[in-house]
DSSP file (Angstrom, degrees, kcal/mol; ACC not computed):
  #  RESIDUE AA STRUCTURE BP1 BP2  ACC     N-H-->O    O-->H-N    N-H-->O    O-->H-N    TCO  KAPPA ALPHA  PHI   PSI    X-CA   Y-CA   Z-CA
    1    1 A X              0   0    0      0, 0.0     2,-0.9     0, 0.0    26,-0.2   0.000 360.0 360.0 360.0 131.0  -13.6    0.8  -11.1
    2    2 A X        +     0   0    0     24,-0.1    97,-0.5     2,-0.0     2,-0.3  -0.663 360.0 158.1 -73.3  85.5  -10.8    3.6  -10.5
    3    3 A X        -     0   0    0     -2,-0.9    26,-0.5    24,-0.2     2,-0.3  -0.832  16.9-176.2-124.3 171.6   -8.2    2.1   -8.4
    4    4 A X  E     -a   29   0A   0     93,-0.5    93,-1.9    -2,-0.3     2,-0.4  -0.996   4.9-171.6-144.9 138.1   -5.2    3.4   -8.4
    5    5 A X  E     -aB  30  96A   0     24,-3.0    26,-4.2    -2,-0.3     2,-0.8  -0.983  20.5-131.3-124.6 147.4   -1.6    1.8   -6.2
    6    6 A X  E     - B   0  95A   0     89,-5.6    89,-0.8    -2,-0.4    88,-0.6  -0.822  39.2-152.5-131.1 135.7    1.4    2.8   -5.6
    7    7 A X        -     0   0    0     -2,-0.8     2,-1.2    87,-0.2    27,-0.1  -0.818  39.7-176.5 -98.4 116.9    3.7    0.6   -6.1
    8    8 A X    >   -     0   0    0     -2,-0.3     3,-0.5     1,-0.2     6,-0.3  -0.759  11.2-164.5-118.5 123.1    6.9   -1.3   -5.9
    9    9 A X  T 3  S+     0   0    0     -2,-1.2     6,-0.2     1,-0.2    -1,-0.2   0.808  89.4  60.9 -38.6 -49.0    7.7   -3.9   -8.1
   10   10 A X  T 3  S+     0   0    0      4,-0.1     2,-0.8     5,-0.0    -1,-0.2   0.608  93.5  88.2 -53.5   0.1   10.9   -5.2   -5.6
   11   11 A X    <>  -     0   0    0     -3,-0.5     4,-1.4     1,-0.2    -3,-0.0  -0.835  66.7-159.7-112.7 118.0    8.3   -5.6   -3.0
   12   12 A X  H  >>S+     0   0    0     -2,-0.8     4,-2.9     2,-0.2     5,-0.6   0.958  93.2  58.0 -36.0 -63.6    6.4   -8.8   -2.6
   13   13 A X  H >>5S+     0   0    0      1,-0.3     3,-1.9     2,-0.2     4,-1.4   0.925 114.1  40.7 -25.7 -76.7    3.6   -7.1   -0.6
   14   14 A X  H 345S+     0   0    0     -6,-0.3     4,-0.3     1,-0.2    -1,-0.3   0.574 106.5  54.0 -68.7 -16.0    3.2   -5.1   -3.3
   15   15 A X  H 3<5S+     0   0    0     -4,-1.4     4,-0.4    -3,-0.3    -1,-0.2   0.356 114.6  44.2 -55.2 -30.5    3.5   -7.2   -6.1
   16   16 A X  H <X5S+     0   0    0     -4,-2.9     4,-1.6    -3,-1.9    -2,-0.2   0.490 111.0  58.1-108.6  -4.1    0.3   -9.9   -4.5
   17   17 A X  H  X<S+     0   0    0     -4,-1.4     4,-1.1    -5,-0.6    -2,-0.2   0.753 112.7  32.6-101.5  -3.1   -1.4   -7.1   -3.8
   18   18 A X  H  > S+     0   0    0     -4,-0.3     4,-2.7    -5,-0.2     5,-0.2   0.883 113.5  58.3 -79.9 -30.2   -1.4   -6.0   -7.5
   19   19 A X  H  > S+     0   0    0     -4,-0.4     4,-0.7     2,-0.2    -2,-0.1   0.957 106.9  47.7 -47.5 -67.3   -1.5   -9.3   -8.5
   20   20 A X  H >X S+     0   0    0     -4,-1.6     3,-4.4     1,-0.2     4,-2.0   0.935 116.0  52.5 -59.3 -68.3   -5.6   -9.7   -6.0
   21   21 A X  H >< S+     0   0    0     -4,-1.1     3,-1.7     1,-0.3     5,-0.5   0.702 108.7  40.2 -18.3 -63.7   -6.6   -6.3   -7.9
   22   22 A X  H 3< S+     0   0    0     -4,-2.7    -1,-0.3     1,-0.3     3,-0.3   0.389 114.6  61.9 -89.0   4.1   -6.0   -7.4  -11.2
   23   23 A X  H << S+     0   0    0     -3,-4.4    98,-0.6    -4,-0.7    -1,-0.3   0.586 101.4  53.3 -82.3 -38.6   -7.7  -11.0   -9.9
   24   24 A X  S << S-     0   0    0     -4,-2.0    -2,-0.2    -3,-1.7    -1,-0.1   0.236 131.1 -98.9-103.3  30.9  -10.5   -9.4   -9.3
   25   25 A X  S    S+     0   0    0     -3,-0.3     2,-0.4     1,-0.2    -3,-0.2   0.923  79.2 132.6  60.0  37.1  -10.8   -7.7  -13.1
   26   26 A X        -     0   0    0     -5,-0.5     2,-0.7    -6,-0.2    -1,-0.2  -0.943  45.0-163.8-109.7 118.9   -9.5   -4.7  -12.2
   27   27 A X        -     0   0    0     -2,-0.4   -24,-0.2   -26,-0.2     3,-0.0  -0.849  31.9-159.4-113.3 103.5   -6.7   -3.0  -14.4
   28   28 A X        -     0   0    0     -2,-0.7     2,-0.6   -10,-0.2   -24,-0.2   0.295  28.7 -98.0 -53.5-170.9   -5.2   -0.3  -12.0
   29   29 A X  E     -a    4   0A   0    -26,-0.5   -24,-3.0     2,-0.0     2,-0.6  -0.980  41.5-150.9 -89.9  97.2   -3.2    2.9  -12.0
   30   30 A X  E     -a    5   0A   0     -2,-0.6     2,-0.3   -26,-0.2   -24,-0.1  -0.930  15.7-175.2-105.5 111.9    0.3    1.4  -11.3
   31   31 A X        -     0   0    0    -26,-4.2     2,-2.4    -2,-0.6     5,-0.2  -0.544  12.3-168.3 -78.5  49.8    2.2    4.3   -9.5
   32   32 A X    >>  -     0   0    0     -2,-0.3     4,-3.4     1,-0.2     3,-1.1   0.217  12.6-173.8 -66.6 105.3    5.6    3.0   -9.0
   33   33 A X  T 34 S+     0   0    0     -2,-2.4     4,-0.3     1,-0.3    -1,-0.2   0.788  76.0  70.7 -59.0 -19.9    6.2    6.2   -6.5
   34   34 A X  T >4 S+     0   0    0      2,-0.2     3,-0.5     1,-0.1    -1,-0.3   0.993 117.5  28.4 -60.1 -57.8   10.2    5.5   -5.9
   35   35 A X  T <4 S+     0   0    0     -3,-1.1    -2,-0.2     1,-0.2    -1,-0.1   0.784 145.8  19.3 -81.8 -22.3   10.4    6.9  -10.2
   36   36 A X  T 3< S-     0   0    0     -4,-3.4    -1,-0.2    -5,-0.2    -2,-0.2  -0.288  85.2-177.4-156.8  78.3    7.1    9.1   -9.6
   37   37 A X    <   -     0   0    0     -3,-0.5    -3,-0.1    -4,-0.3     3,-0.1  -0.008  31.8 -90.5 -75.5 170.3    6.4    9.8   -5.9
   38   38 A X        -     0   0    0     -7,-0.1    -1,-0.1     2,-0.1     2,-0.1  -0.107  33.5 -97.8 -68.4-178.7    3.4   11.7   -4.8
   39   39 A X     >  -     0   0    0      1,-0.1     4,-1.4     4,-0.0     5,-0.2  -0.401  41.6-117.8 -90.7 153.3    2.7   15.1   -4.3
   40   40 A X  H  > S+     0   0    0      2,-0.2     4,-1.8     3,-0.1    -1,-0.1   0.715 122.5  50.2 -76.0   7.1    3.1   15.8   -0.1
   41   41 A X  H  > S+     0   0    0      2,-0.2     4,-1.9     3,-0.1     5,-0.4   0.851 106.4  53.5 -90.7 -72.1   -0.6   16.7   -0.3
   42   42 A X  H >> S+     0   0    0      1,-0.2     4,-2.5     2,-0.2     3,-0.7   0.791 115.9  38.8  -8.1 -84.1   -1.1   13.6   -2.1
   43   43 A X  H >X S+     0   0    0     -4,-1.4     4,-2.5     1,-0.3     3,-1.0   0.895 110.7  54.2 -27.6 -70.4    0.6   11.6    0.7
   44   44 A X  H 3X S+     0   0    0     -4,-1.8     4,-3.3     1,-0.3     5,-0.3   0.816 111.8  47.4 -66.0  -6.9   -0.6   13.3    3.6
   45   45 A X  H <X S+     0   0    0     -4,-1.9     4,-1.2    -3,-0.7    -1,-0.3   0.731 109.6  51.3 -99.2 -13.4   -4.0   12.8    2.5
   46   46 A X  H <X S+     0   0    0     -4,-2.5     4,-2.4    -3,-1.0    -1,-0.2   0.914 107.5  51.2 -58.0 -52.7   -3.6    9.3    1.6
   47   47 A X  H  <>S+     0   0    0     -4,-2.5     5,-1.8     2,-0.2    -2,-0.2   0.904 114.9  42.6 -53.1 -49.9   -2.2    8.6    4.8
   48   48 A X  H ><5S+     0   0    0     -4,-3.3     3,-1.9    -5,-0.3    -3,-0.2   0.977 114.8  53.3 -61.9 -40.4   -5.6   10.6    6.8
   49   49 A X  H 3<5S+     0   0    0     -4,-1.2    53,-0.2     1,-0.3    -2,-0.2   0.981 112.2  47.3 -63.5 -36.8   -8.1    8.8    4.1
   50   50 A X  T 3<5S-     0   0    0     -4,-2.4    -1,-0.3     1,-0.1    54,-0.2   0.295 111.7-123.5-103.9  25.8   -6.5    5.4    5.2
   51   51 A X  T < 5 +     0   0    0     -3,-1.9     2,-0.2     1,-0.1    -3,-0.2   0.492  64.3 114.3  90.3 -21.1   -6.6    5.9    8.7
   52   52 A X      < -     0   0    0     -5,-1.8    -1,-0.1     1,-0.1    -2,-0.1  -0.638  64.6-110.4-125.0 160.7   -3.0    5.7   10.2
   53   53 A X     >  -     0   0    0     -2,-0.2     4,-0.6     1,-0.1     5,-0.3  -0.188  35.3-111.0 -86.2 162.3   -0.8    8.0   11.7
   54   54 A X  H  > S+     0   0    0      1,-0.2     4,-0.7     2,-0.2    -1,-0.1   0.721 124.4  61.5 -83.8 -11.2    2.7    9.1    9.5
   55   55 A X  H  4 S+     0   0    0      1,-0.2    -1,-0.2     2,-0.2    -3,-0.0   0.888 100.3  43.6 -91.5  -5.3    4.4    7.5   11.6
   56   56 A X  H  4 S+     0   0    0      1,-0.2    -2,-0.2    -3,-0.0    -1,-0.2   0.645 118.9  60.9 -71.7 -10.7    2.5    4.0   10.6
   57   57 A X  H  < S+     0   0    0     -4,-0.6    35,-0.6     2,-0.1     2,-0.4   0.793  86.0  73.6 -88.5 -46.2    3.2    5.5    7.2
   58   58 A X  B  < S-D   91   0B   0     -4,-0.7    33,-0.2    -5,-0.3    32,-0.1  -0.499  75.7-123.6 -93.5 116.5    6.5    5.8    7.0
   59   59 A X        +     0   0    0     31,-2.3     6,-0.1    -2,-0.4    -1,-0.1  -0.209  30.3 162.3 -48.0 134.8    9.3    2.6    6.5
   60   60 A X    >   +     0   0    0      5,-0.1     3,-1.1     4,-0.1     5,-0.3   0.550  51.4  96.5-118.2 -53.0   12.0    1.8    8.4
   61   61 A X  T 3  S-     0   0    0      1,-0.2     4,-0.1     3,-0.1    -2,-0.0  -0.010 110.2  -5.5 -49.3 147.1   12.8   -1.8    7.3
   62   62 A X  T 3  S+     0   0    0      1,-0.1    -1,-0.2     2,-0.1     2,-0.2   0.646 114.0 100.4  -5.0  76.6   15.7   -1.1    4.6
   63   63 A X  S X  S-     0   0    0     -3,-1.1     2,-1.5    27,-0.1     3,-0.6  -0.945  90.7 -96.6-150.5 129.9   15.7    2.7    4.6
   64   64 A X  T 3>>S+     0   0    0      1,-0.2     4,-3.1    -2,-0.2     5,-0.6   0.648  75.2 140.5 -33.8   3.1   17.7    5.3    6.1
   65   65 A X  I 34>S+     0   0    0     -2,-1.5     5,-1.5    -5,-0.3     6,-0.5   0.744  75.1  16.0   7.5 -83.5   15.1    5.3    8.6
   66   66 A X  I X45S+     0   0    0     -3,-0.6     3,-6.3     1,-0.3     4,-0.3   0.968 119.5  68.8 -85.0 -30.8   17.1    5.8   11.9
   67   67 A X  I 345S+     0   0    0      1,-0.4    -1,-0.3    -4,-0.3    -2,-0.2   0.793  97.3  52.3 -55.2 -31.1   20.2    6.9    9.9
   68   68 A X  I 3<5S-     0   0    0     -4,-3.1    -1,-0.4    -3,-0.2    -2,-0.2   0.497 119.1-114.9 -79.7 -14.5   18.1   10.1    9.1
   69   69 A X  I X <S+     0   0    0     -3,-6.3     3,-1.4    -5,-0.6     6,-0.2   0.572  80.6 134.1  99.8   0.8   17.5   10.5   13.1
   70   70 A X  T 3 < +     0   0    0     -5,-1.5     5,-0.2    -6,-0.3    -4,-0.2   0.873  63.9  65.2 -59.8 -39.3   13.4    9.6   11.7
   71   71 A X  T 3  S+     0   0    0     -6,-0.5     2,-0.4    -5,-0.1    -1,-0.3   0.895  79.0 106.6 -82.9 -30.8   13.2    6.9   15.0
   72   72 A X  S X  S-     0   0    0     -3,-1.4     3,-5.4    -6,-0.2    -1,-0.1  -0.182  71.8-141.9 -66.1 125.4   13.6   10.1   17.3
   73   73 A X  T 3  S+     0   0    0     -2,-0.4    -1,-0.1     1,-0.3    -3,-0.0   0.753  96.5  56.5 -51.7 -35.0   10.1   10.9   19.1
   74   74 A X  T 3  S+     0   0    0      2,-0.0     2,-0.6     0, 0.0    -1,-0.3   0.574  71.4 105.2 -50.7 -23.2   10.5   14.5   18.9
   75   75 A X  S <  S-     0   0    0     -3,-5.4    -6,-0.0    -5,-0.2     5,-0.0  -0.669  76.5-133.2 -75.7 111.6   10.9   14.6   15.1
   76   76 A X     >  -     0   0    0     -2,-0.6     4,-0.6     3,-0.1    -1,-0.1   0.465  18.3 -99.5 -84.7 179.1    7.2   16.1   14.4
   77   77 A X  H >> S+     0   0    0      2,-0.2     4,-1.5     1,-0.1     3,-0.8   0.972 122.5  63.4 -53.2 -58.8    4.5   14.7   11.5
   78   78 A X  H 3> S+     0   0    0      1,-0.3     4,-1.6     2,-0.2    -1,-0.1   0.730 105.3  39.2 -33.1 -59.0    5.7   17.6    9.5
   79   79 A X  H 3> S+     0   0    0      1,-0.2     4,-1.1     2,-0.2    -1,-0.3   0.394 110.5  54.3 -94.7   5.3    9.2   16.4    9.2
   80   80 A X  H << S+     0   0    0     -3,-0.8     4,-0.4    -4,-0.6    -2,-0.2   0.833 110.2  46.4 -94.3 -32.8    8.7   13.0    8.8
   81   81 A X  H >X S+     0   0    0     -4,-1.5     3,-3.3     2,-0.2     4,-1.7   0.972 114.1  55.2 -69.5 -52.1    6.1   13.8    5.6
   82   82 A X  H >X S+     0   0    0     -4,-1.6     3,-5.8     1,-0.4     4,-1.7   0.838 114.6  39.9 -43.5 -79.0    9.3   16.4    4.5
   83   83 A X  H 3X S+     0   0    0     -4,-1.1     4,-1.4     1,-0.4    -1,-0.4   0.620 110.0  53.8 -45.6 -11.2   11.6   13.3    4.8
   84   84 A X  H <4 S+     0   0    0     -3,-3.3    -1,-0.4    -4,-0.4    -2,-0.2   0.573 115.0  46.8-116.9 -18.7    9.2   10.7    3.1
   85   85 A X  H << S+     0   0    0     -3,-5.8     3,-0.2    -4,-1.7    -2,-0.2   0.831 114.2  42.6 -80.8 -45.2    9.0   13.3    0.1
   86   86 A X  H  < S+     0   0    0     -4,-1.7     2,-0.3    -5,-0.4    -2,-0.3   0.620 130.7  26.4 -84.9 -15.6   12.5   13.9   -0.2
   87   87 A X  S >< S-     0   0    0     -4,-1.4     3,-1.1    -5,-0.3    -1,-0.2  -0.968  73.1-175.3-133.3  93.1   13.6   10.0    0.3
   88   88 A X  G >  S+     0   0    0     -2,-0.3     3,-2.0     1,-0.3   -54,-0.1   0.720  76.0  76.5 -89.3   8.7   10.2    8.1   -1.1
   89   89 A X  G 3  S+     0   0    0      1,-0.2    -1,-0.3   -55,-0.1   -30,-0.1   0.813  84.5  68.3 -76.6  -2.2   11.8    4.6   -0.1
   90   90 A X  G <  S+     0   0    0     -3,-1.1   -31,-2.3    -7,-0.2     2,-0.3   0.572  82.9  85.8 -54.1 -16.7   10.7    6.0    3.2
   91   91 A X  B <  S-D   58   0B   0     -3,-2.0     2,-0.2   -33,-0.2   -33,-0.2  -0.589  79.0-134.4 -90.4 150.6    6.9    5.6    2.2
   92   92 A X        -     0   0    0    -35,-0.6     2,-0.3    -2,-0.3    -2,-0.1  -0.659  37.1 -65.1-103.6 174.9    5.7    2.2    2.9
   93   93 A X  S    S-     0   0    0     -2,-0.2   -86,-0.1     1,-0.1     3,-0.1  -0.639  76.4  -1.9-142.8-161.3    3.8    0.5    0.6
   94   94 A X        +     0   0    0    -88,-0.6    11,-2.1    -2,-0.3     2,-0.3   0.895  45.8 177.2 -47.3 158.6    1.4   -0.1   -1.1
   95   95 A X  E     -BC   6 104A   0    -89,-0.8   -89,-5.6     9,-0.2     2,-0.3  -0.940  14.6-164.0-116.5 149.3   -1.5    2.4   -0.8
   96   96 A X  E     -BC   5 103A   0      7,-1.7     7,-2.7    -2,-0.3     2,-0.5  -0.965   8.1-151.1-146.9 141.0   -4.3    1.8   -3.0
   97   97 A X  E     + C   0 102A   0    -93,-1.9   -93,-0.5    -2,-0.3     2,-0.4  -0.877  24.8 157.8-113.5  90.8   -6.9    4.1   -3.8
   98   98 A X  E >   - C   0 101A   0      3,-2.4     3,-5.8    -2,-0.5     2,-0.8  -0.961  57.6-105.4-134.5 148.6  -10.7    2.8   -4.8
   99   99 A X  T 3  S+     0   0    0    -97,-0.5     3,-0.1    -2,-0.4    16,-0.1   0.518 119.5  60.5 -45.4   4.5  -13.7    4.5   -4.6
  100  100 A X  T 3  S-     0   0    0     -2,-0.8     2,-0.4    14,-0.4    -1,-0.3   0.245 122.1 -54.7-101.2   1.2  -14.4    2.3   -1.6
  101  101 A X  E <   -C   98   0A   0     -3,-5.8    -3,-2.4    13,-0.1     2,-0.3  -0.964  53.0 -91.0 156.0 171.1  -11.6    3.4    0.4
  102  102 A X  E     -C   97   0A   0     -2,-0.4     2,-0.4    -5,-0.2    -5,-0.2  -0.956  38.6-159.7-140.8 132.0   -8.0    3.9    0.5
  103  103 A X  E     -C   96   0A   0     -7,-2.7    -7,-1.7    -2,-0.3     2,-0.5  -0.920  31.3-157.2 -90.7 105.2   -5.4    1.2    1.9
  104  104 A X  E     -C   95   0A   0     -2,-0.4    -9,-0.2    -9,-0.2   -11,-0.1  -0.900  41.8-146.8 -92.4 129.7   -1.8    0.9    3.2
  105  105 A X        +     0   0    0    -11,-2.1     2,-0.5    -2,-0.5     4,-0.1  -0.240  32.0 165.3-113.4  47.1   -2.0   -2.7    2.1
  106  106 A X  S    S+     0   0    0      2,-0.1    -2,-0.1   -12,-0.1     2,-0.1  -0.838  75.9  27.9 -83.8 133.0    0.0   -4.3    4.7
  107  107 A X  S >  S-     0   0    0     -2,-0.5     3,-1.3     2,-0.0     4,-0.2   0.703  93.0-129.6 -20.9 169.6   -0.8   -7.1    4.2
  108  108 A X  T 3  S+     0   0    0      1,-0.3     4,-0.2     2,-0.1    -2,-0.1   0.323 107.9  61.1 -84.2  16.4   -1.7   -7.5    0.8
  109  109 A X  T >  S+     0   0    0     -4,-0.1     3,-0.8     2,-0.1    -1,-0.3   0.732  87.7  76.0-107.4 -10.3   -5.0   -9.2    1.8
  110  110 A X  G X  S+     0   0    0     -3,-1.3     3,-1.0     1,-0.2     4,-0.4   0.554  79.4  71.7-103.9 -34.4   -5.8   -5.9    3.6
  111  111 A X  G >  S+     0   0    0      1,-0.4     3,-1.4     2,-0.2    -1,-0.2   0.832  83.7  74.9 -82.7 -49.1   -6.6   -4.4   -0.1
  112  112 A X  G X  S+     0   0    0     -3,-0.8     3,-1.0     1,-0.3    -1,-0.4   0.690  79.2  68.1 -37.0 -33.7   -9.8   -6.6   -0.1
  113  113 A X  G <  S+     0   0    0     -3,-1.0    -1,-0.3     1,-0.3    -2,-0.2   0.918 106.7  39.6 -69.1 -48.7  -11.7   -4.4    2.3
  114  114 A X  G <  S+     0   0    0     -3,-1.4   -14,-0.4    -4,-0.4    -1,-0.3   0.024 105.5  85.6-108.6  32.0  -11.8   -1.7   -0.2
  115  115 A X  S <  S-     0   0    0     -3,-1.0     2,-1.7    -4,-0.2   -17,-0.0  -0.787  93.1 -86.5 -92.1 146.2  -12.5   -4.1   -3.3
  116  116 A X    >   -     0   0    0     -2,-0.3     3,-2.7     1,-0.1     2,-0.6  -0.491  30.9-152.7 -63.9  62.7  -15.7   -5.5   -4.6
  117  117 A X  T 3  S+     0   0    0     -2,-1.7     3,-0.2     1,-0.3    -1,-0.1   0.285  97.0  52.8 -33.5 -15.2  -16.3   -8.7   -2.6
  118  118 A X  T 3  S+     0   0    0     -2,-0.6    -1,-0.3     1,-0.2    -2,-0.0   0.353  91.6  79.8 -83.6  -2.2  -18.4  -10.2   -5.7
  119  119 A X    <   +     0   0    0     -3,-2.7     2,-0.2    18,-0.1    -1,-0.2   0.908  69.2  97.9 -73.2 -42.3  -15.3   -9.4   -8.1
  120  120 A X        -     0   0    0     17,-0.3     2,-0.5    -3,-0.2   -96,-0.1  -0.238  49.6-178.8 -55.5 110.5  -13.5  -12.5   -6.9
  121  121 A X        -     0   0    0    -98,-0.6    15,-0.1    -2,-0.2    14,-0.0  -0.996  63.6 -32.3-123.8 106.3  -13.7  -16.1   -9.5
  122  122 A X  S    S-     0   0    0     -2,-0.5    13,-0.2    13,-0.3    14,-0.2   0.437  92.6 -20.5  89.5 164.2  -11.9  -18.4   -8.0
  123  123 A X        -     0   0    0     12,-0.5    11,-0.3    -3,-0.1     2,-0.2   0.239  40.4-158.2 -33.0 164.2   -8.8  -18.8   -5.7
  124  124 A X  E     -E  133   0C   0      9,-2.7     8,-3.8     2,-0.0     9,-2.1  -0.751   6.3-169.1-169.0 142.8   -5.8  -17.0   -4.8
  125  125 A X  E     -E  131   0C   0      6,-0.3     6,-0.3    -2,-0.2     4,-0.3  -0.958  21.2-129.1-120.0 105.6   -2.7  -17.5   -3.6
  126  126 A X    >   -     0   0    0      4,-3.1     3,-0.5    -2,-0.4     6,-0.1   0.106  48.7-103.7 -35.6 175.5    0.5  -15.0   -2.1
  127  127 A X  T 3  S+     0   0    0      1,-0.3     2,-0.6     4,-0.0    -1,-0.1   0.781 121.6  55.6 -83.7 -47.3    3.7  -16.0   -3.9
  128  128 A X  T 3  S-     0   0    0      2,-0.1     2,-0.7     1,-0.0    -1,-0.3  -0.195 128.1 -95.7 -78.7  40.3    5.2  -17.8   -1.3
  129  129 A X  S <  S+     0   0    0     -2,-0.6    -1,-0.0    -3,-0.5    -2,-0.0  -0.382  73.8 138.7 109.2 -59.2    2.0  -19.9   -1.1
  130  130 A X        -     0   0    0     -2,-0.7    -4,-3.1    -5,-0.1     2,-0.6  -0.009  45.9-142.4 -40.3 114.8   -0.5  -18.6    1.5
  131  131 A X  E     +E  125   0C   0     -6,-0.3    -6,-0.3     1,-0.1    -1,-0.1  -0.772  23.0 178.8-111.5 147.0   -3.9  -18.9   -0.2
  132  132 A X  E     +     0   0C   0     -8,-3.8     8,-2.2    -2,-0.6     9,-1.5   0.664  65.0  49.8-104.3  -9.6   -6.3  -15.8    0.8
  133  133 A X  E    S-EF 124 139C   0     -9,-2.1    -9,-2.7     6,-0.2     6,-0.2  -0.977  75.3-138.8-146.8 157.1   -9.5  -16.7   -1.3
  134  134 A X    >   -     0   0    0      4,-2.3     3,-0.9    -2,-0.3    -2,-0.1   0.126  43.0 -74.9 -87.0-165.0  -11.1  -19.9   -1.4
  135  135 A X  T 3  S+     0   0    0      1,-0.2     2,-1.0   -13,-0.2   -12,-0.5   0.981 131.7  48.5 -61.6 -67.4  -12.7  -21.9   -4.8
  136  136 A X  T 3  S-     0   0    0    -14,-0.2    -1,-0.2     1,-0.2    -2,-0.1  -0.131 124.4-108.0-102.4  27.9  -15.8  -19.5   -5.0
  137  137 A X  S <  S+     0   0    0     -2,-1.0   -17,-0.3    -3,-0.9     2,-0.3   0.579  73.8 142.0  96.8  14.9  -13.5  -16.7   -4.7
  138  138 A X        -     0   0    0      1,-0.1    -4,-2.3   -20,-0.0    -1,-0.2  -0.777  57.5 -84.1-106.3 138.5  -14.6  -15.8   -0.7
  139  139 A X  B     -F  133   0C   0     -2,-0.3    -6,-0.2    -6,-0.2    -1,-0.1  -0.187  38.1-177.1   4.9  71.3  -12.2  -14.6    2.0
  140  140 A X              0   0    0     -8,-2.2    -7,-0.2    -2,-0.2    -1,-0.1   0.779 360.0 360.0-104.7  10.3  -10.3  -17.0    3.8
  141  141 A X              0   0    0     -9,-1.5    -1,-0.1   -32,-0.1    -8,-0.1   0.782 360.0 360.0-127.0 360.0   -8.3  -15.2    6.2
C-alpha cells in the first residue's frame, strides 16, 4: 500500500502515528516537511482531500502563529497557505496520504480511518500509554 506522511520526528502525534502505520505492515514515505515541505499545490490539496479548512490546517501551538498577525480573521486562505509555505512549522501535522484517503492525523488514532482495518495483529499503545487497539488488533477508541 502507497502511504505516504508527513512528518515530524519532535512531535509525539506524529511519531505514534508513524509508529500505527508501520504496526500495521506498512513501510511509508516519511516526509519530514520542516527539511522538505510540500509544494503549495501539494498542501492545498492535501488540506481539500482531507476535508478541513486552512485554517484547521495551519499550527499555532509553538509557531509564530499570532506573531505573524495569521490569528487575524481578515488574513484570507491565500495568505495563510503563502505563510504555511514560507514558515512550514506553521503546517500542522501529520497528513498521511493512502489510497483510502488522506488524513490530518490529529489524533494519531485518526490515521486508522484511512488504513486497512484487517492490517492490525495485535495491540497498540501511544507513547504515553493510551492503548488504541485491542489483543485482535480492533479499534478501541
Amino acid at each position: 500500500m502507497d502511504v505516504r506522511i508527513y512528518h515530524n520526528p519532535a512531535c509525539g502525534t506524529s511519531r505514534n502515528t508513524l509508529e500505527l502505520i508501520q504496526h500495521a505492515g506498512i513501510e511509508p514515505t516519511v516526509i519530514e516537511y520542516l527539511k522538505t515541505p510540500p509544494s503549495r499545490e501539494q498542501l492545498s490539496k492535501m488540506i481539500s482531500d482531507a476535508g478541513l479548512s486552512v485554517r484547521v490546517a495551519i499550527r499555532e501551538k509553538g509557531t509564530p502563529y499570532a506573531e505573524l498577525g495569521l490569528d487575524n480573521p481578515d488574513v484570507s486562505d491565500d495568505q495563510l497557505l503563502d505563510a504555511m509555505i514560507e514558515t512550514p512549522i506553521l503546517i500542522n501535522r501529520p497528513f498521511v496520504i493512502t489510497p483510502m484517503g488522506t488524513r490530518l492525523s490529529r489524533p494519531s488514532e485518526v490515521v486508522l480511518d484511512i488504513l486497512p482495518a484487517d492490517a492490525f495483529k495485535g495491540p497498540f499503545s501511544k507513547e504515553g500509554g493510551e492503548q488504541i487497539l485491542d489483543e485482535e488488533g480492533k479499534r478501541i477508541v
